[in-house]
matplotlib code that plots the C-alpha trace (Angstrom):
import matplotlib.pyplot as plt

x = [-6.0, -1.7, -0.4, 0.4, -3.4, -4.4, -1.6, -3.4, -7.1, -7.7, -6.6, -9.0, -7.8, -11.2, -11.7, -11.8, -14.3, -15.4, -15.5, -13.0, -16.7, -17.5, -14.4, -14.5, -18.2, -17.1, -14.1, -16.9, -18.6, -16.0, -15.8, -12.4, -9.2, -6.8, -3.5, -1.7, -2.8, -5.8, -5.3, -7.8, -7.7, -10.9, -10.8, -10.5, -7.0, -4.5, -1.5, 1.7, 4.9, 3.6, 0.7, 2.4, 4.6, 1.9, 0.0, 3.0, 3.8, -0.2, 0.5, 2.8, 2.6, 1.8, 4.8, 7.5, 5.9, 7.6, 10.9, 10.5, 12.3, 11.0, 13.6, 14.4, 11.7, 8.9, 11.0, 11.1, 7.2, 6.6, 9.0, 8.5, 4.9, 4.7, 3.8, 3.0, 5.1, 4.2, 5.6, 6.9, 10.7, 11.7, 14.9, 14.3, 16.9, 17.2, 14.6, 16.5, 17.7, 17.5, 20.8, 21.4]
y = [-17.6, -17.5, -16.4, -12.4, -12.0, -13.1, -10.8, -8.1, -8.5, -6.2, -3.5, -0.8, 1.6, 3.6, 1.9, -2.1, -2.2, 0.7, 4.5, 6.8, 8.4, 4.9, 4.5, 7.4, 6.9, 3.3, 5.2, 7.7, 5.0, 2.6, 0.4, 1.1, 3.2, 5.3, 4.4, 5.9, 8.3, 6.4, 3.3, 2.1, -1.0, -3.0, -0.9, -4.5, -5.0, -3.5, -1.2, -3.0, -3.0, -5.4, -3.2, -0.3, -1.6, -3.3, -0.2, 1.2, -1.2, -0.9, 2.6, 1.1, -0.2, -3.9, -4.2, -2.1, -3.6, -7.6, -5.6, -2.5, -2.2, 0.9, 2.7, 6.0, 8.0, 5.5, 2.3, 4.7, 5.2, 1.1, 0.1, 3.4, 4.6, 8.0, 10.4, 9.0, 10.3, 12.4, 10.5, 6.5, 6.0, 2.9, 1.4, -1.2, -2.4, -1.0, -2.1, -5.4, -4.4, -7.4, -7.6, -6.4]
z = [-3.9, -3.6, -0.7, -2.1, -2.7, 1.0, 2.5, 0.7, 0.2, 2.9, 1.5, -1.2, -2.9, -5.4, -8.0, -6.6, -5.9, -4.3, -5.6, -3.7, -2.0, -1.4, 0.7, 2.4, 4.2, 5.0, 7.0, 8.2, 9.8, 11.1, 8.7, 6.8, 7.7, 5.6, 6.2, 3.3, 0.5, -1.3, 0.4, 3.0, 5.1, 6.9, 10.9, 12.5, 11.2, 13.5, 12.7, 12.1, 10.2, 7.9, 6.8, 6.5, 4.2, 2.1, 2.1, 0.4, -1.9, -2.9, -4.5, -6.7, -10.3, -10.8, -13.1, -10.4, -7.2, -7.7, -7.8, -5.5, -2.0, 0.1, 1.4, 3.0, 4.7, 3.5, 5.0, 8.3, 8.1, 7.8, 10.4, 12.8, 12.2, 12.9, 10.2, 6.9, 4.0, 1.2, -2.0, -1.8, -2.1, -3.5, -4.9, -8.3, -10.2, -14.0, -16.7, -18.7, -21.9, -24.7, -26.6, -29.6]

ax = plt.figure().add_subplot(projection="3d")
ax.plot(x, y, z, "-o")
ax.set_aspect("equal")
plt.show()
């Protein structure tokens, strides 16, 4: 296991491996917590900057999230807490173009 995948293997989102019903009676019973949109995290692992902003970078696409920095209103909600936001806002530099 590399280091990314133990940073975030307590995370679920539906679909791995559990069905979005699935995740929701875990969080019913204690088991999980939402902490942003679809994604759910095991209840013993506390709230922190960290997770917030892994939480985030979950919702992203595999091939964005290596290059994606949150910013604006999300980077508040990870560092901050508070409400959570309504769409990720992330800065990635421009697709590389191959020369021509």
């Amino acid at each position: 296991m590399d280091a990314a995948q133990s940073r975030t293997d307590h995370f679920y989102r539906p679909g791995s491996p559990f069905t979005s019903a699935e995740l929701q009676t875990l969080a019913s019973e204690g088991a999980l917590r939402p902490v942003l949109a679809d994604v759910f995290v095991r209840a013993a692992v506390r709230g922190s900057r960290s997770v917030r902003a892994q939480a985030a970078h979950a919702l992203l696409g595999p091939k964005i999230r290596p290059r994606a920095t949150l910013c604006g209103e999300t980077a508040a909600w990870a560092h901050l807490s508070g409400s959570a936001p309504q769409r990720i806002n992330i800065i990635a530099p421009a697709p590389r173009r191959g020369r021509t």
